[in-house]
Biotite code that builds the C-alpha atoms (Angstrom):
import biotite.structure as struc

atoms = struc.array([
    struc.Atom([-32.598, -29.464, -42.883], chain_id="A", res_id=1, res_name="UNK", atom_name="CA", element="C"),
    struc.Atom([-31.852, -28.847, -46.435], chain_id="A", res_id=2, res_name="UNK", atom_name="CA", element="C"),
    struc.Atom([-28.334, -28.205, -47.821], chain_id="A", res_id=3, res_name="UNK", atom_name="CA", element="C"),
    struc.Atom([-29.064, -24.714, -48.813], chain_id="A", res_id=4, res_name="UNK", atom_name="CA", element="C"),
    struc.Atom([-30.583, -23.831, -45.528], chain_id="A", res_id=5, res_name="UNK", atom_name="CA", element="C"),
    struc.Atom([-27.632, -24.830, -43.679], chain_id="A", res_id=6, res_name="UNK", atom_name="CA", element="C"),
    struc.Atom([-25.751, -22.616, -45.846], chain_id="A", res_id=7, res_name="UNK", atom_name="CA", element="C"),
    struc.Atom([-27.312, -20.072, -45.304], chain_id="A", res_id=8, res_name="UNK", atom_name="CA", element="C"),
    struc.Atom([-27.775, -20.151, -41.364], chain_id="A", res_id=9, res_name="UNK", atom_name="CA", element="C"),
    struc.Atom([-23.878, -20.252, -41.641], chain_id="A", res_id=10, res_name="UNK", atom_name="CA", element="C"),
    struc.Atom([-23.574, -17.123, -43.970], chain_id="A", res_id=11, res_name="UNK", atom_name="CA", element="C"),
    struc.Atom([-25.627, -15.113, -41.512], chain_id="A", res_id=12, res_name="UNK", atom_name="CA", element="C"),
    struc.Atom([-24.027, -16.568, -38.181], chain_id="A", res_id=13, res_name="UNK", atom_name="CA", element="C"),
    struc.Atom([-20.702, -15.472, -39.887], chain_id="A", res_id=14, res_name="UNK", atom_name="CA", element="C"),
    struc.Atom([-22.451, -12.095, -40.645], chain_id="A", res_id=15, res_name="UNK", atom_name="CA", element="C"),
    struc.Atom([-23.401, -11.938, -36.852], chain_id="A", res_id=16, res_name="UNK", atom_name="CA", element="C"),
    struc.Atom([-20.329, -12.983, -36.027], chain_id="A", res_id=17, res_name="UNK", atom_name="CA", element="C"),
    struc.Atom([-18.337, -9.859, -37.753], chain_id="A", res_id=18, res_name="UNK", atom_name="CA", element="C"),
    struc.Atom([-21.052, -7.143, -36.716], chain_id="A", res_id=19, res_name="UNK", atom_name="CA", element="C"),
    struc.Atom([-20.109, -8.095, -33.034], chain_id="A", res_id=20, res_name="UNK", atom_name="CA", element="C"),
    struc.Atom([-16.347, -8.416, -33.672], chain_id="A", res_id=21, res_name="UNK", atom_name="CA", element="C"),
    struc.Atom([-16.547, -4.991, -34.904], chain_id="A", res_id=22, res_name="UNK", atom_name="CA", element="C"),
    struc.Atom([-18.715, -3.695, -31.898], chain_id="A", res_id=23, res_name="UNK", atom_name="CA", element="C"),
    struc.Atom([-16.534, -5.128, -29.236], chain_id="A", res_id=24, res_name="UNK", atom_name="CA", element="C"),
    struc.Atom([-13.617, -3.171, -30.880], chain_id="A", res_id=25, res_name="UNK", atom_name="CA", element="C"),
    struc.Atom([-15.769, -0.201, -31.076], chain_id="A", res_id=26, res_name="UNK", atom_name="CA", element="C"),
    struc.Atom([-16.345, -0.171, -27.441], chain_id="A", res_id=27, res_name="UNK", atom_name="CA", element="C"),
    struc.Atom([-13.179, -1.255, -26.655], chain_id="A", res_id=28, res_name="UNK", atom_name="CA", element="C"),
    struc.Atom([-11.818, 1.688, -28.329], chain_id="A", res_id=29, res_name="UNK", atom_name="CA", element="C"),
    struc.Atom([-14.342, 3.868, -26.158], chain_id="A", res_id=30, res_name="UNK", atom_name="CA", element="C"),
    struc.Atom([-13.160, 2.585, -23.362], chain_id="A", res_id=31, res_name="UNK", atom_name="CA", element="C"),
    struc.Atom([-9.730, 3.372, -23.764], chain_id="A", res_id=32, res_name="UNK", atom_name="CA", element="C"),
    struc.Atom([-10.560, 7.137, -24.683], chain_id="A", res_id=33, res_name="UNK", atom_name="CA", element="C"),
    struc.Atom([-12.327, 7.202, -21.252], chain_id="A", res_id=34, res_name="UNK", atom_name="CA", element="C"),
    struc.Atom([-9.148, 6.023, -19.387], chain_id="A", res_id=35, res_name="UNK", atom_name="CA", element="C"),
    struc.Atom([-7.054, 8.146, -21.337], chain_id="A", res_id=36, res_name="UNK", atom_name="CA", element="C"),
    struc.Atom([-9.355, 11.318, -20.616], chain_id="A", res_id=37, res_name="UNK", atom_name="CA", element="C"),
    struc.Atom([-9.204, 10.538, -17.259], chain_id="A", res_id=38, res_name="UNK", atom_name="CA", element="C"),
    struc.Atom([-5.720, 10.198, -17.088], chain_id="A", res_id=39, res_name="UNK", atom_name="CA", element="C"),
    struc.Atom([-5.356, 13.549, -18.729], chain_id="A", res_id=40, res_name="UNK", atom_name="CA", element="C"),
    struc.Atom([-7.619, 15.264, -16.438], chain_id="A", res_id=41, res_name="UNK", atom_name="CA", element="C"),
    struc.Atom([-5.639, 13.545, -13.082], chain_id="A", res_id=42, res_name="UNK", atom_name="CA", element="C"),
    struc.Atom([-2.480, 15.090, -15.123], chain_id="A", res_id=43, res_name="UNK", atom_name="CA", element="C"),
    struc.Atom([-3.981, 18.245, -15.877], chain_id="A", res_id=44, res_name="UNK", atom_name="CA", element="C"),
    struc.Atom([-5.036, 18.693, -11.730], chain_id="A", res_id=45, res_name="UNK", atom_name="CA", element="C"),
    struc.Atom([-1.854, 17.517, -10.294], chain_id="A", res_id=46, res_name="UNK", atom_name="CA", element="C"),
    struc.Atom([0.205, 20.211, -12.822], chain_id="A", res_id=47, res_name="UNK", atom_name="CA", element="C"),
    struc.Atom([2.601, 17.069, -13.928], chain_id="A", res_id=48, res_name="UNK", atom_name="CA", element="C"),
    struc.Atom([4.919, 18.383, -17.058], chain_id="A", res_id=49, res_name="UNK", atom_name="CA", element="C"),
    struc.Atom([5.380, 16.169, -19.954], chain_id="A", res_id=50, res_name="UNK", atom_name="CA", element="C"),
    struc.Atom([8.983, 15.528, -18.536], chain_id="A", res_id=51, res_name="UNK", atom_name="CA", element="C"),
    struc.Atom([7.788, 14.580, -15.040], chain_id="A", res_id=52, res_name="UNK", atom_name="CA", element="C"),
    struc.Atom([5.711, 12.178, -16.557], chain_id="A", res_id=53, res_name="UNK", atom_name="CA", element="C"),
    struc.Atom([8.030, 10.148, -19.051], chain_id="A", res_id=54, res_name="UNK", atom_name="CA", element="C"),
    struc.Atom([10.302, 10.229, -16.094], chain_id="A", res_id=55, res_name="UNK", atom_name="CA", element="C"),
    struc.Atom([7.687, 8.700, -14.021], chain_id="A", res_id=56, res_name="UNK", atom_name="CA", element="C"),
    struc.Atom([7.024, 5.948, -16.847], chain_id="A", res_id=57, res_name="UNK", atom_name="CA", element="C"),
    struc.Atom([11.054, 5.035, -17.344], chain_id="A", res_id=58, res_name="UNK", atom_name="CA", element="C"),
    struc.Atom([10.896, 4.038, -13.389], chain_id="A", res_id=59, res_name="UNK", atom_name="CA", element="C"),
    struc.Atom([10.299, 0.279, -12.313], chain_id="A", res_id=60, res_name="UNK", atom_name="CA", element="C"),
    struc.Atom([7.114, 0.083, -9.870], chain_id="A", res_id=61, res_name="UNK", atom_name="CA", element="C"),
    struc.Atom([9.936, -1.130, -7.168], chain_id="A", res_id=62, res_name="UNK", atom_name="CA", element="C"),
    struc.Atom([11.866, 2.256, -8.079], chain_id="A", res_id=63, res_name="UNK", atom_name="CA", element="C"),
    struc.Atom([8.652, 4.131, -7.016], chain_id="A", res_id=64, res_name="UNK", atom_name="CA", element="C"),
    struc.Atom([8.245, 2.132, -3.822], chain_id="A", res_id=65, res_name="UNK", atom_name="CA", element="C"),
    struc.Atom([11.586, 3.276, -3.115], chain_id="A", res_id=66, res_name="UNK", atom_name="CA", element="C"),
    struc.Atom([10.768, 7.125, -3.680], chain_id="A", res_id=67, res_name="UNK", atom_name="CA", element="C"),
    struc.Atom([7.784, 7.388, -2.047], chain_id="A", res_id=68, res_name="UNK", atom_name="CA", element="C"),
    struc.Atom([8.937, 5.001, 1.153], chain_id="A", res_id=69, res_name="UNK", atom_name="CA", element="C"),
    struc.Atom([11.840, 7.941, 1.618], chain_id="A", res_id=70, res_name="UNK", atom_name="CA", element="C"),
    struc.Atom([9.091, 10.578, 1.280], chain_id="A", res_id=71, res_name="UNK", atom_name="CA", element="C"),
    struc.Atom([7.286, 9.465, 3.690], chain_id="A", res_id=72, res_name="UNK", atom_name="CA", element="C"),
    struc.Atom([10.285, 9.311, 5.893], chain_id="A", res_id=73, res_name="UNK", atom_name="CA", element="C"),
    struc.Atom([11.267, 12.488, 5.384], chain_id="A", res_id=74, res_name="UNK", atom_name="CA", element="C"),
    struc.Atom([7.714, 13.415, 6.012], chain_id="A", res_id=75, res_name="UNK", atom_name="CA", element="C"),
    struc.Atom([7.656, 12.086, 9.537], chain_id="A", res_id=76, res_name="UNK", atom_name="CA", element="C"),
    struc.Atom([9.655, 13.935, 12.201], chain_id="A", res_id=77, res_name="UNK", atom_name="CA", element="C"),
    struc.Atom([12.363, 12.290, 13.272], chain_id="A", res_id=78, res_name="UNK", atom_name="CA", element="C"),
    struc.Atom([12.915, 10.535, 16.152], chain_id="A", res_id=79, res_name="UNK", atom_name="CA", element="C"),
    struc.Atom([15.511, 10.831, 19.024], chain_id="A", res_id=80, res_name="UNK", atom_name="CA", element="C"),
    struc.Atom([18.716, 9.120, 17.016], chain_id="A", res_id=81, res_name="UNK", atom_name="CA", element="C"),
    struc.Atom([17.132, 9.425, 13.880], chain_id="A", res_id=82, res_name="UNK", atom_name="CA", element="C"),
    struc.Atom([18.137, 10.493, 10.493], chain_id="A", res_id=83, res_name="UNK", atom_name="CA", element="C"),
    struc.Atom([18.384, 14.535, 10.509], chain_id="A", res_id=84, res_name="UNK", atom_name="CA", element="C"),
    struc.Atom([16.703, 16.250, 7.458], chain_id="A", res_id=85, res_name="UNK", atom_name="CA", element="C"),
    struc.Atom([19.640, 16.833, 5.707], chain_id="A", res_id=86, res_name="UNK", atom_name="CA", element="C"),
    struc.Atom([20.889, 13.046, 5.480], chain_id="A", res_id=87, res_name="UNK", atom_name="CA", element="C"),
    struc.Atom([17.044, 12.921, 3.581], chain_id="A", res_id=88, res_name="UNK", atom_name="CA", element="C"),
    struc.Atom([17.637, 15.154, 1.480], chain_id="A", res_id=89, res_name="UNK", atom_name="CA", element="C"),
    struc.Atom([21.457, 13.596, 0.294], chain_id="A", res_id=90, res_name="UNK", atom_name="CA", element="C"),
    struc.Atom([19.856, 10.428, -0.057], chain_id="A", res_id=91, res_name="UNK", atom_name="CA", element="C"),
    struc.Atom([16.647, 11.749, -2.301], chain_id="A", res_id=92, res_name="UNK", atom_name="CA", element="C"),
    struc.Atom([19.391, 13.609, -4.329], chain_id="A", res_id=93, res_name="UNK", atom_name="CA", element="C"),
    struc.Atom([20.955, 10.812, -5.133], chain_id="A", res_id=94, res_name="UNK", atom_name="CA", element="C"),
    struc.Atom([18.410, 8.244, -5.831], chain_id="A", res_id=95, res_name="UNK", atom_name="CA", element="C"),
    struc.Atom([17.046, 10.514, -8.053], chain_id="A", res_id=96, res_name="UNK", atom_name="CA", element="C"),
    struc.Atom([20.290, 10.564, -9.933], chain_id="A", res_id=97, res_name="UNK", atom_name="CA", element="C"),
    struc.Atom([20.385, 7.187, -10.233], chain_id="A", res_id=98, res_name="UNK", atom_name="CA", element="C"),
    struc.Atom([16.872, 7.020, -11.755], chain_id="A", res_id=99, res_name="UNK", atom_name="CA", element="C"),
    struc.Atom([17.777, 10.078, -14.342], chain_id="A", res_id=100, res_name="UNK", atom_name="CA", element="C"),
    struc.Atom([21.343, 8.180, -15.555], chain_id="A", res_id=101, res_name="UNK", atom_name="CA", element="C"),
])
């Protein structure tokens, strides 16, 4: 191959290379404003306030764990020598202030 030729299979790869650099972005950025609408919609349904949800984002995923495992024990009746409703309650109180201070 010539010189010139070379150079100019290398110009237009490098063309190429840009047009899909900046199509990958573009979808990329598509993508993300399908989550997001999604994510608005599952907000939107569930009724979740703007302060429900930063307080929801502040929490560690093993925070969570630990709400929704004492939910679900306060959703199950309790058994014979187990913890009444109110003792739930105290204890959802005061994980929750944890979490908020």
């Amino acid at each position: 191959m010539k010189r010139e030729t070379i150079k100019k299979n290398r110009i237009h790869a490098a063309e190429k290379k840009e047009y899909y650099t900046e199509r990958e972005k573009y979808w990329a950025r598509l993508e993300q404003e399908a989550d997001d609408a999604e994510a608005m919609k599952i907000i939107r349904k569930k009724h979740i306030t703007p302060e429900q949800l930063a307080l929801f984002n502040s929490l560690s995923e093993k925070e969570v764990a630990d709400i929704l495992a004492t939910k679900e024990k306060r959703s199950t009746p309790p058994d014979e020598g187990g913890v009444n409703h109110a003792e739930n309650e105290k204890e959802i109180n005061e994980n929750a202030k944890k979490v908020i201070s």
